[in-house]
N, C-alpha and C positions, 0 to 999 in steps of 0.2 A: 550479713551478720558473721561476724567472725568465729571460729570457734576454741574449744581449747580442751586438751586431753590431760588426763593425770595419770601417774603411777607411782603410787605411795611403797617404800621399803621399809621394814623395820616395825617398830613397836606402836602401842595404842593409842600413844601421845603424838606419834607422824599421824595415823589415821584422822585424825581428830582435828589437825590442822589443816591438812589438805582439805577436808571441808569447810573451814573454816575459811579458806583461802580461795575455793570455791566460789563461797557467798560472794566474796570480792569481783571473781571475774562476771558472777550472776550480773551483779548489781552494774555493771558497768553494760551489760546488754549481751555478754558472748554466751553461745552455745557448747552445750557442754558434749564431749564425742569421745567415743571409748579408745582406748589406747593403740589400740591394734589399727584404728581409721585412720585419714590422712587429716592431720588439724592444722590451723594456723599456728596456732602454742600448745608447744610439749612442757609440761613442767613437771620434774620430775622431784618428788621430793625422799632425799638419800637417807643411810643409816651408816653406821661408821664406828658402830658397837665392836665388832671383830674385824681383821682386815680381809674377808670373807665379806663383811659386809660392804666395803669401800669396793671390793672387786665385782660385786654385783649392782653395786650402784653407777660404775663406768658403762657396763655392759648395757643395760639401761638406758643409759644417757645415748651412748654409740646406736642403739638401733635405733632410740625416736629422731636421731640425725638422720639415721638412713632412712625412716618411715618418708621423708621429707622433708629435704634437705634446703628447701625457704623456710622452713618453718622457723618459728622466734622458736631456741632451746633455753626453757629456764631450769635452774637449778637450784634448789632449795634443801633445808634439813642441815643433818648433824655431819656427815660428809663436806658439804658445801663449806658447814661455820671452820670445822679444822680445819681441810688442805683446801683454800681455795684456790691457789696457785696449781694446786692438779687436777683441779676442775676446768679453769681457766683453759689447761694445754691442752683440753679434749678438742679436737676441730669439731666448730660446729659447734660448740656453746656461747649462747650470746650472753644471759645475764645471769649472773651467779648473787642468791640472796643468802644468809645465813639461815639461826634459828632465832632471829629477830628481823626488826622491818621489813614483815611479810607485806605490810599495808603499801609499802612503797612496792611491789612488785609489779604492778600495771601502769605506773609513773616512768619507771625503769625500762619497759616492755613497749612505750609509746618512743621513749628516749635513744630506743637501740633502731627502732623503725626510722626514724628520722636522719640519725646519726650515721647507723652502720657501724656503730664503734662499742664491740664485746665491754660488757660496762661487769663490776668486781664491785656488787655493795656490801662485799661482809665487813664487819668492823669488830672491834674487841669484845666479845662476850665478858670478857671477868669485869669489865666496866660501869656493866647492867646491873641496875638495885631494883626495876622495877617492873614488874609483870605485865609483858605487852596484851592488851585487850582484843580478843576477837571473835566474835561471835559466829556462833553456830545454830543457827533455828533449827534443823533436822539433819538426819544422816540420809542419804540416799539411797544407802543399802545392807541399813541396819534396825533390827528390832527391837536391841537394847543400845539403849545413850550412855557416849561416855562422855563425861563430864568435866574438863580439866579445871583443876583445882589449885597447882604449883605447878612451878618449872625451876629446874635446874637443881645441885646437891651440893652438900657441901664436906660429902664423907672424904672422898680422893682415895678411894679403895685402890691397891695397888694394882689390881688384875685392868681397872677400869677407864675407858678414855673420855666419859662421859661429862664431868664436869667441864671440861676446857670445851667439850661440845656446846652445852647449856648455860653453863654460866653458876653463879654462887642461885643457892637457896632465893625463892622470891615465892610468895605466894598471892594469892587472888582477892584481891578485896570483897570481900565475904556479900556486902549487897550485890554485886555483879552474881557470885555463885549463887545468892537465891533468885538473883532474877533469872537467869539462864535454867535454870533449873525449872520453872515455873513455865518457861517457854518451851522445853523439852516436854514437861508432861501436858501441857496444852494441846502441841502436836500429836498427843496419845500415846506417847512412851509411857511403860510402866515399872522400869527400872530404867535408874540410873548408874552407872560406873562410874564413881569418881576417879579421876586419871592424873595421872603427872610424873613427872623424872622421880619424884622421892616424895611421893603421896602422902606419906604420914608423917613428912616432918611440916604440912602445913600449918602453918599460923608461927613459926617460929623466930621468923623475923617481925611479928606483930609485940608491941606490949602484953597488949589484956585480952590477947584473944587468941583461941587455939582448934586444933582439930575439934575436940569433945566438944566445944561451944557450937560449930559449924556444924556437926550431926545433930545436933539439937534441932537447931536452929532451922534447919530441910525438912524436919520431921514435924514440924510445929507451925512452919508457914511457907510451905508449899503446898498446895493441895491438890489432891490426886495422887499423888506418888506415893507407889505402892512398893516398893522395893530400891533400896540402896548397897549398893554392893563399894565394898573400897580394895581397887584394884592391886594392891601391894601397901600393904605395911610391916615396916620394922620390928622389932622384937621390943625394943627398946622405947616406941612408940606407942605401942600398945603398954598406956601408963593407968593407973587404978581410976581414973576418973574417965579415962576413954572406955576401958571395960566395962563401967558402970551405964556409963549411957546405953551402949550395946548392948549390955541386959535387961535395960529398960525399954527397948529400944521394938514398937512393932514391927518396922520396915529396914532394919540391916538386918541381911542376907546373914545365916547358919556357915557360912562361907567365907575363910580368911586366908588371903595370899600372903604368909610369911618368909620372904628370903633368908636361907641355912645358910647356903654356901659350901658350908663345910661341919661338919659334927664334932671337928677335933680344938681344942684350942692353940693349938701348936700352930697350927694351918692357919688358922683363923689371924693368931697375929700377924703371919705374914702378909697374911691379904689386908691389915688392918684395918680388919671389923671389929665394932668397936663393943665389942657383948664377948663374952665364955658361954660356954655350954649351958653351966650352973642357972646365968640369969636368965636364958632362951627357955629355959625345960620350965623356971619358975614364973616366967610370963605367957607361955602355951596352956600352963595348967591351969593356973587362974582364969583363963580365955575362953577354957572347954568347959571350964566350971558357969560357966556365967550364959554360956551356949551350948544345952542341950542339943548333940547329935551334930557337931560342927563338923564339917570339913576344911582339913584345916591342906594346904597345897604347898609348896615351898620351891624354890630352885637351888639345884647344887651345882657346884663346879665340880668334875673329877680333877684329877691328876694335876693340880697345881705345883708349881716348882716343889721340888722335895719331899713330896705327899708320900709317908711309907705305906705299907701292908698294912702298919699298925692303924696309922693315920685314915687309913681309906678306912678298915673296920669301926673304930671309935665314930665315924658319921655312921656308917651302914646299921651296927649295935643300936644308936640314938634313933634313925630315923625307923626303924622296927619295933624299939621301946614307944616310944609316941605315937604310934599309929599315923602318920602322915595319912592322908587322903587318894594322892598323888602327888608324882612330882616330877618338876622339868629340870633333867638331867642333861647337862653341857660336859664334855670334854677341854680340859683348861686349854685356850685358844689365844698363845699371845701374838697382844696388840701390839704395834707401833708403838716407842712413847708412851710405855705405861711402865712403871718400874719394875712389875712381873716380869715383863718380857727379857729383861735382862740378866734377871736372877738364873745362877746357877745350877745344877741339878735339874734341868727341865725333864717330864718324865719323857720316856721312850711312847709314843702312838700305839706299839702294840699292847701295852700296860694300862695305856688311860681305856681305849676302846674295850678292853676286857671288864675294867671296873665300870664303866659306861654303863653296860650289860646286865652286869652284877646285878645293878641298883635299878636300871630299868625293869628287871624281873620281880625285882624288890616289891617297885614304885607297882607293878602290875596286880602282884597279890595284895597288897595293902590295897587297892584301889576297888578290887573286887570283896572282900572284909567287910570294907565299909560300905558299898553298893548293897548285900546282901543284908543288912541290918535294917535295911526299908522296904526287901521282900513284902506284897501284900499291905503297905503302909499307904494312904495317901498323899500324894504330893501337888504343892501347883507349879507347873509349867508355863513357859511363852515359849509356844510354839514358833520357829523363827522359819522355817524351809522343807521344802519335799525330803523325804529320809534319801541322802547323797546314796548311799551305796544300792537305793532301788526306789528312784523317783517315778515310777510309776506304778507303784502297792499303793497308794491312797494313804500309805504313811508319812509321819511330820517328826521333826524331831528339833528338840530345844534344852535349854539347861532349867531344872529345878533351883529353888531359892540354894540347894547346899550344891550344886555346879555340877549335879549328875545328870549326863546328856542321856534323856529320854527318847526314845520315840513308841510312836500311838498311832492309831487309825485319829486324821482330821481333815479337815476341809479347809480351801485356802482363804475363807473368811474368818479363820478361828488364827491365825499368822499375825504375831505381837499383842494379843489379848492374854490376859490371865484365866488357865484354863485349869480346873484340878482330874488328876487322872491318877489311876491304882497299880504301881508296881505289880507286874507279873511276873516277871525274870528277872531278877537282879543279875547284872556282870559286868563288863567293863571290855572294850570301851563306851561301850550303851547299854543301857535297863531297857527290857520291853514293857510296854505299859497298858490299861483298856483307858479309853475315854471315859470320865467322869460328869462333868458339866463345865461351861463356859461362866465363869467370877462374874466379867464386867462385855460390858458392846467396844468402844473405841477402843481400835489399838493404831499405833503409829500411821499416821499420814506418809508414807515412803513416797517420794520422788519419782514418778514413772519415767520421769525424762534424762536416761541414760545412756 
């Protein structure tokens, strides 16, 4: 039996397809072996978000060469789809796939055994109109399902290299999303994460059919599913008819990932994002109005080309007035090939790392604010793992519906159930909590075969 290792880099949408991709070598009869072991096939699948991430995804590639060095090296992801010619020159890579024709990856990998001749299947991503189908029955070593829903964007933000990665806007044909979805809570998930390069622009290459129809639509004929979370939406996406289902709405999560970027509009045109201040504060409000006690999350860039004092203040002022929840703070990191990178004015490192800080302390006390506001409140939990920093207290720790990482005294039969439990400490990074009672019996079927 052959076997075949992975190592996923990068974002929720990589994670999601390496098991997807997975199912493929299952289905074919290979065994699956962890990364660190000696396999017949390394496939690694890359990121190529920042060139930080291209440099991590060589390094990668270079040691499952050296793990063993007969091994088939495949190469997959967002790395692979842009430079495939320097993937190609790593020694020791035989088949390079993009972020399409994953399905040909075992066709390619029987073709290079035969051959002996490093095969280059990436092809033109801006080509692609259509959303490649793959399914995912279960995650291996996960307690909440993410769920992809689109691929690829069609903003072309200047800081970003991601479209030439993915490809134009393409979304999922909606009966495939209820089916898979159905097969997710089957398996005992009880949330699902809908996932994609630009999650909330789906349905926009459809006619008559859009995000707000597709949360309906999960909510109405799926069953079982108890929680829907949407892992990043727009500002601009979040339109009066999407808000309205969401307040209708039992099972979307008090939790919304909205990308900032930047608080200023100055900045923001540069980056061209395609919102102001004015329409983000006026579609946040509306959002919180409609979602009692939301958490609302967001990512900023610091120190992008030209970014003044002024400029860094105008976000810091905005995300303090709005109460963000948290937030994932990046230092502006130019890419290769992204027209940021070229722009003049780049900040000085010791400028960005300082406002970095700023806003991480920011991000700190706001995150604590809004934790303390459910002091003594109950909450439900899916307990997902042993509490990481003292796996052996008998503690468990997991995210509540608004994404405050709890832990609690549980038992490891109570791991991917809906459990509710009573904030004791509110703080951050974690709320301590007592054990309440356990919702429901099934939780997730995980894969023991790792």
């Amino acid at each position: 039996m052959s076997t075949v290792a992975f190592h996923t880099l990068g974002c929720k949408v990589n994670h999601y397809e390496t098991e997807a991709i997975w199912q493929l070598f299952k289905q074919a009869g290979y065994e699956r072996v962890d990364f660190e072991a000696t396999s017949d096939v390394y496939v690694i699948n890359t990121c190529t978000v920042t060139n930080t991430g291209d440099k991590k995804s060589r390094q990668t590639i270079r040691r499952a060469v050296r793990k063993n060095p007969d091994a088939v090296i495949c190469v997959t992801g967002c790395y692979a789809q842009t430079s495939p010619g320097e993937v190609m020159e790593i020694p020791g890579v035989d088949v390079v796939v993009g972020t399409q024709d994953r399905v040909k990856m075992l066709d390619y990998i029987e073709q290079y055994r035969k051959q002996r001749q490093p095969i280059n299947g990436v092809k033109n991503i801006m080509k692609n109109r259509v959303y490649e189908e793959m399914d995912v029955p279960y995650f291996t070593d996960r307690h909440r399902a993410s769920l992809k829903i689109q691929e690829g964007c069609n903003n072309f933000c200047t800081f970003c290299i991601i479209p030439w990665a993915r490809g134009l806007m393409r979304s999922r044909d909606p009966q495939e999303v209820i089916r898979q979805a159905q097969q997710l809570v089957d398996a005992g998930y009880k949330e699902l994460i809908l996932t994609g390069i630009h999650t909330g622009g789906y349905g926009q290459d459809f006619k008559d059919y859009n995000l707000a129809m597709l949360l309906k639509d999960l909510e109405a004929q799926v069953h079982g599913l108890k929680r829907v979370r949407i892992s990043s939406i727009e500002a601009s996406q979040l339109t009066d008819e999407v808000i309205d289902v969401i307040r209708n709405s039992k099972i979307i999560v008090r939790h919304m990932h909205v990308p900032l970027q930047s608080g200023s509009d100055t900045v923001l045109k540069r980056m061209r994002r395609k919102y102001t201040m004015a329409q983000f504060a006026e579609r946040i409000t509306k959002l919180k109005a409609a979602l009692p006690g939301l958490a609302l999350t967001s990512d900023v860039i610091v120190g992008f080309p030209g970014e003044t004092e002024e400029e860094f203040m105008e976000t810091y002022n905005f995300i303090k007035e709005y109460q963000f929840a948290e937030l994932h703070v990046f230092p502006y990191s130019p890419r290769t090939g992204t027209p940021a990178a070229r722009m003049a004015d780049q900040i000085d490192e010791n400028v960005k790392n300082e406002r970095v800080h700023r806003l991480i302390t920011l991000s700190d006390q706001l995150a604590k604010a809004y934790a303390s506001k459910f002091e003594n409140e109950v909450l439900e939990v899916i307990p997902e793992e042993r509490f990481k920093e003292d796996p052996h207290s008998g503690l468990y720790e997991g995210y509540s519906d608004n994404y405050m990482k709890i832990v609690f005294p549980a038992t490891e039969d109570m791991v991917g159930k809906l459990v509710k439990v009573k904030i004791t400490k509110a703080g951050y990074p974690y709320s301590e909590a007592q054990f309440v009672r356990v919702m429901d019996d099934a939780g997730p079927a995980v894969d023991q075969a790792m």
